[in-house]
N, C-alpha and C positions, 0 to 999 in steps of 0.2 A: 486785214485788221489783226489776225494771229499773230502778226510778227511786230507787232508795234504795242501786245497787252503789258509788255512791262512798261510802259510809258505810265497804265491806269494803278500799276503797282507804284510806282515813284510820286505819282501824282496825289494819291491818297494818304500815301504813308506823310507825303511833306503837308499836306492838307491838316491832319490831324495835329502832326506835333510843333503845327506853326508858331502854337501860343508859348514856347518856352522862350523866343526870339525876344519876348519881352521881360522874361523874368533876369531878377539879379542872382548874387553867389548866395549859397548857403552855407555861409562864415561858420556855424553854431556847429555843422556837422561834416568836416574834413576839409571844407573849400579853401579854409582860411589854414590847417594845417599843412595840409598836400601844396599849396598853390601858393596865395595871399602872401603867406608869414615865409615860405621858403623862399631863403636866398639862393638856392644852387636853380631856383626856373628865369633870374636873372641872369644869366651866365651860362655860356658854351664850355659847361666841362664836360668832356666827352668821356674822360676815367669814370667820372664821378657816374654819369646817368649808365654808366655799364656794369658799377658794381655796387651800386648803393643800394641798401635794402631800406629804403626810409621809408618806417610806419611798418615795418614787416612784407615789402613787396620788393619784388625782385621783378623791373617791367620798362627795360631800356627805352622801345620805342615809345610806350607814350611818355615817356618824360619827353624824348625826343620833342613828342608834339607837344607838348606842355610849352617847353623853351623854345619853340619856334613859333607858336600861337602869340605869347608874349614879346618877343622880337618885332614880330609885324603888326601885334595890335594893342600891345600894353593890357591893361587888366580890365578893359571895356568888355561886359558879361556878355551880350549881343554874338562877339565875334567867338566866343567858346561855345553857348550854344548854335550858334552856327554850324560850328565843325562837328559836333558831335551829330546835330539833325544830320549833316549831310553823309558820316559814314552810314550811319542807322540806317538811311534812306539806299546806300548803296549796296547794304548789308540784304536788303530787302528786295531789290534786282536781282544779286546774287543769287539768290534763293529759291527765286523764282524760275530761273533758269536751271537749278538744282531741279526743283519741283516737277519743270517738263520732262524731263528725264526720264523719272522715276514714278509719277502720279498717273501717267496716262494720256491726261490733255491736257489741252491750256488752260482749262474753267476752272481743274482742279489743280493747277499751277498758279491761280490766282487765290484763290482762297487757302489755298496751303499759307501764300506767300504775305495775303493779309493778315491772316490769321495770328502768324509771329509778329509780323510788325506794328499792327496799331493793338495791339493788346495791351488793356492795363497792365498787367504786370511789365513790360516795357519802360514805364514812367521813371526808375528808380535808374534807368542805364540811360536814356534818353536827356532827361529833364536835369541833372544832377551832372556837374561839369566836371566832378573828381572821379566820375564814374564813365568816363572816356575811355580807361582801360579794357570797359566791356563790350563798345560797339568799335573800338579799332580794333582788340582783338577778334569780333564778329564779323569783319572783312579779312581778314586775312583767313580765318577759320572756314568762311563758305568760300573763298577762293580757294583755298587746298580740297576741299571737298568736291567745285566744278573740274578743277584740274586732274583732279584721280578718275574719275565718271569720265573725261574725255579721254584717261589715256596717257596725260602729262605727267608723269611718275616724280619726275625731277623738281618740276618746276611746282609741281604740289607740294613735295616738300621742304621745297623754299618758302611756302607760303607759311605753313605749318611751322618753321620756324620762328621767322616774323607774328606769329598767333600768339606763342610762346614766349617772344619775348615784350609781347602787349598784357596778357595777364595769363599767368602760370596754370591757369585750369582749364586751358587748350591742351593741355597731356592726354586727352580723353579723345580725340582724332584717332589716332590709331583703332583703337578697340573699336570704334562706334565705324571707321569706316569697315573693318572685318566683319563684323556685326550687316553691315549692307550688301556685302559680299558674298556673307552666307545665305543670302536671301535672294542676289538674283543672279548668281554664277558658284554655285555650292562645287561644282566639282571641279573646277579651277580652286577651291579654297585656299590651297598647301600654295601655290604658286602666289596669290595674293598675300597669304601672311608671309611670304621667303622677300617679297617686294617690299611689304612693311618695314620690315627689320630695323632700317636707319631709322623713322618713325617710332618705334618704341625704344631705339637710344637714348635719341633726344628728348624723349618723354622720361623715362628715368631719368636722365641729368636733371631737367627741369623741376622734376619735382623732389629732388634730394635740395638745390637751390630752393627753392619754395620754400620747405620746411627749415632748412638754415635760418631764413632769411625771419620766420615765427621768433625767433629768439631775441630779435629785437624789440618787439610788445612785450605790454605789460597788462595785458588783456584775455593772454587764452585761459585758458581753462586746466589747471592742473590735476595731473592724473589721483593725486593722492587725496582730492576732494570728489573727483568725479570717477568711478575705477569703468570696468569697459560694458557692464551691463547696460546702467543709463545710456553711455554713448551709443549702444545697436538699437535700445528704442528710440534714441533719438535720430539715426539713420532712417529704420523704420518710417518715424511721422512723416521724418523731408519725406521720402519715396511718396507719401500719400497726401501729402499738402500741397504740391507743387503741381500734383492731376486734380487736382479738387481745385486751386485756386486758376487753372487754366480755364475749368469746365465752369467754375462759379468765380471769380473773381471777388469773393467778399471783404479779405483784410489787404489793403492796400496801404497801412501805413511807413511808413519809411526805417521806423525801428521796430519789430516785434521781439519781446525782449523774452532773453534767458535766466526768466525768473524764479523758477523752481526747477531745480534739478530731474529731469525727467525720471517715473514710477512707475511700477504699475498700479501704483494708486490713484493716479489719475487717469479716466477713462479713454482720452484718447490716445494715450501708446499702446496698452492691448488691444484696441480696437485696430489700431494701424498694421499693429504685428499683425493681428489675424488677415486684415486685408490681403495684405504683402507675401502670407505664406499661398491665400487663398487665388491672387493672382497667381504667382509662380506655378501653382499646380495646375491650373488652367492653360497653362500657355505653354508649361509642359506636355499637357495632354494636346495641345491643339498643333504646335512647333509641324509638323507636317503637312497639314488640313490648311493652319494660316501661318505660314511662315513669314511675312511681311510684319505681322501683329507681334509675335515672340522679336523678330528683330527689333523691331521699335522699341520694344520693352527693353530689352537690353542696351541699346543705346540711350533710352531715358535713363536708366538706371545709374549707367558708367557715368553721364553726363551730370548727374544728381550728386555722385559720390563725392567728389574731393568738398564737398561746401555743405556733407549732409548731417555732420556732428561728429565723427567719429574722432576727428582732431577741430575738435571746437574752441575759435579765438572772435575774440569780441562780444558784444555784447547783447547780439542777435543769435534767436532761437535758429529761426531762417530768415530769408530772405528775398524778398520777390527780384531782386535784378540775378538774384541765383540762378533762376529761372531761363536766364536770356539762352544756352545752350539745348538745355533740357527741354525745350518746348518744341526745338524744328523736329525731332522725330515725331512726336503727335499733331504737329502742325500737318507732317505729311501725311500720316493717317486720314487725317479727315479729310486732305485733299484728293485719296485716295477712294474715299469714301464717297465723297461728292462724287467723282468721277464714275463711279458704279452706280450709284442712285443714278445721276441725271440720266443714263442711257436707258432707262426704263422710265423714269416719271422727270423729262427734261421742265417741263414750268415749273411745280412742286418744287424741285430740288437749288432751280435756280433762286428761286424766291424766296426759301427757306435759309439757302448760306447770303441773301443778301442781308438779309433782315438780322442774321446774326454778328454779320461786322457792321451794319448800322449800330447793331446793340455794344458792341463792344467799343466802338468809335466813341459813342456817348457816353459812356461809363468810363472809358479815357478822357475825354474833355470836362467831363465834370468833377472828376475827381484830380485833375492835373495842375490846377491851381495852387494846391499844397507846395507844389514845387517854387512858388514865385520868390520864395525868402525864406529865410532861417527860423522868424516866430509864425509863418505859415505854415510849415512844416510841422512844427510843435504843437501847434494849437490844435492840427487835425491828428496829430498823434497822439495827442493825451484825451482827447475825445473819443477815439474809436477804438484804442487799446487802455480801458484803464488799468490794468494792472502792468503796464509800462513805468516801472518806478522813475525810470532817468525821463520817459515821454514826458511825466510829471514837474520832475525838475528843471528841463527843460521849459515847457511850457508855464511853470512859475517865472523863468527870469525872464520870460518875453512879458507877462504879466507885470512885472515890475517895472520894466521900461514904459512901459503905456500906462502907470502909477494907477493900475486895477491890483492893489492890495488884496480885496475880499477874496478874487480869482483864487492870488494866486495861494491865497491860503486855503483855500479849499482845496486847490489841485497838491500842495505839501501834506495838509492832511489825509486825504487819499496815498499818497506816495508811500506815509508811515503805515496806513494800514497793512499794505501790502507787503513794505518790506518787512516788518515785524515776522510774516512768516516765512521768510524765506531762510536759505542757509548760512547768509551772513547779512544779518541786518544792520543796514546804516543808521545809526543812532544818532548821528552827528544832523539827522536832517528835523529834529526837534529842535537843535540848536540853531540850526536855519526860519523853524517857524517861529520861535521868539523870537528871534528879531523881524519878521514880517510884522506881528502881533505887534510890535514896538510902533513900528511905521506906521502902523491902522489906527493908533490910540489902546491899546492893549493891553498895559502896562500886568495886571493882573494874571490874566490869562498866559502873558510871556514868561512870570515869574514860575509860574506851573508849569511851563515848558521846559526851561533850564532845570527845573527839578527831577522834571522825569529823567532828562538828558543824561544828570550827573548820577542816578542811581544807574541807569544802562548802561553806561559806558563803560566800559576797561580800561583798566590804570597798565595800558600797552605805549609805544612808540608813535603811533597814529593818531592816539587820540590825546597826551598830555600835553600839547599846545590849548587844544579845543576843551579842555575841563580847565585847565589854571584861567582861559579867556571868561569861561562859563563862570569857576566859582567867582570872579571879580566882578565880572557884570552883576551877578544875582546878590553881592555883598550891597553894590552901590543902587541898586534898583529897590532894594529890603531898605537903605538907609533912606532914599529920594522919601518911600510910601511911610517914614514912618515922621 
């Protein structure tokens, strides 16, 4: 029966994320720009998918799969999340056979291996069909990983390759496999890093491409707004939100947003700083005693870093499909950990990690829905982050389509509160609530919005469309009332 537990790994993993088989695209949040709207996923250009950076991503193979999903199935949602279930699911075998290796048994090869797989934070690489990039790079990443542990130098990294060129934050192989190195053949080390070598080539290349490829958004974050303190607290938090969202899984929304500039005025960056120094010095002191725990750490770290703010683009604080690399070395921990327990209290330990992927199965399933559609997404993201300005915006125009005006004026009112204090407030979204107001019967109220509008606003580039529309509407709205 040992040799057949990854059948209960495969089984589970498809078990859980059956229900996306059902869901449609999420038009509102890349689907419709990566996929839907792009003309190059119609077409076998082979130059094009080698050196396009569209959207800021340099990631041959999954277009590859992109253009070849569409080829054989057209834009039926069904057959995309198909393919993504089924690497995820393969991602999750993988793993598991990683996990024998290194864990001790098979009980904690299984729980290592669930662990990563049916875990909410999962949901956003899984359920999410422009986010293919993260579970095909997730096979090719744990196939270079079983291939180096068996020996296969070469053909590891060819895989490693292929990882690389599904999404660019596979650069992190190298370091994280040295990192396992020094933990369970230390005095071979020098011999392992002289075998790495072409490994950390093609990781520099990749991520000098990577960053090239940032120049094409209009989204990151510029230095001369944000200089480099913010960005190391905001390194910081990742390091301690992505262990905290593993161990509790509380914010699972799809956008958590980068709304205020990270401070030490808000208490959770010094808090994280200190954690962060507080670990390090512990695992400093322990590196001899537990040297599987310092390696782990080190490779959650590396694996945390390229997506942890330091070059921050987009419009997310973090990210839970961030998560998808950064969690197999604590996955193995625990599976490490199971396997130490059960050998001392085997009932206790069995029934303890069962009862905790039941609990995380469930917390996956109920919160997976979000994923079904674009205003399902929205609706549970401006509920459970309100200070998500765009969650708001968002979840206003799904409001509007279902002609729930009150909604979505409430959720624009909330959006101003919020932006008001941030470092660039969008003024322009009072000029959006007047005209809700308008829709509602509002006429009053709207007239007060346009007011406020035109005293905030800046007589800049951006906004003299939106103030000459404002002063004409509030001209003709003053004449209608009088």
């Amino acid at each position: 029966m040992r040799r057949w537990l990854w059948l209960l790994v495969l089984a589970v993993t498809l078990a859980v994320w059956m229900p996306v088989l059902t869901y449609g695209w999420v038009e509102t949040w890349d689907d419709k720009a990566f996929i839907l709207a792009n003309p190059h996923v119609r077409e076998w250009s082979w130059v094009w998918m080698a050196t396009t950076q569209w959207y800021g991503h340099w990631m041959p193979l999954t277009w590859l799969s992109f253009c070849a999903n569409y080829a054989l199935f057209g834009f039926t949602p069904v057959s995309w999340h198909a393919v993504n279930l089924g690497l995820h699911a393969s991602s999750a075998v993988l793993f598991y056979f990683i996990a024998r290796r290194l864990v001790g048994s098979v009980g904690g090869a299984v729980v290592a291996a669930l662990l990563f797989s049916i875990h909410p934070l999962r949901m956003e690489s899984v359920a999410w069909i422009t986010e293919r990039k993260d579970v095909l790079m997730g096979v090719f990443f744990l196939s270079a990983t079983l291939l180096w542990i068996r020996g296969q130098r070469w053909w590891s990294f060819a895989a490693f390759i292929a990882a690389c060129a599904s999404k660019s934050p596979a650069v992190v192989l190298p370091v994280m496999l040295l990192a396992l190195e020094w933990w369970r053949d230390r005095p071979r080390l020098r011999e392992h890093a002289r075998h790495l070598t072409p490994f950390f080539v093609v990781s520099v290349l990749v991520s000098v491409m990577a960053f090239w490829s940032l120049r094409t958004i209009l989204v990151s974050v510029p230095w001369s707004q944000v200089p480099l303190e913010p960005r190391l607290l905001h390194v910081a938090y990742s390091n301690v939100f992505y262990v905290m969202q593993t161990v509790w899984p509380a914010r699972l929304s799809g956008l958590i947003e980068y709304t205020w500039v990270p401070s030490w005025d808000q208490p959770e960056y010094p808090i994280a700083v200190a954690l962060v120094l507080l670990a390090s010095w512990l695992l400093w002191r322990t590196r001899q005693r537990w040297p599987a725990l310092a390696a782990a750490a080190i490779a959650y770290a590396v694996a945390v870093f390229p997506q942890a703010g330091l070059f921050a683009n987009g419009p997310q604080l973090v990210a839970n499909r961030y998560s998808y690399l950064a969690t197999l070395p604590l996955a193995l921990l625990l599976g490490g950990a199971f396997t130490l327990v059960f050998r001392r209290w085997p009932r206790a330990s069995a029934c303890s990690a069962t009862a905790m992927i039941a609990a995380l199965a469930l917390v996956t399933l109920v919160n997976l829905p979000m994923w079904r559609n674009g205003d399902a997404l929205w609706q549970y993201a401006a509920l459970h982050e309100p200070t998500c300005t765009q969650c708001q915006d968002m979840a206003t125009a799904a409001d509007m389509r279902r002609g729930d005006y009150a909604s979505a004026i409430r959720r624009q009112r909330q959006a101003i509160r919020v932006s008001d204090t941030t470092l660039v407030p969008r003024f322009e979204r009072h000029w959006n609530l007047a005209g809700l107001l308008l829709m509602n019967g509002q006429p009053e109220e709207a007239r007060r919005e346009i007011r406020v509008y035109l005293t905030l606003a800046p007589e800049t580039a951006t906004h003299v469309d939106h103030i000459r529309r404002a002063r004409n509407a509030l001209a003709q709205l003053e004449a209608g009332a009088r």
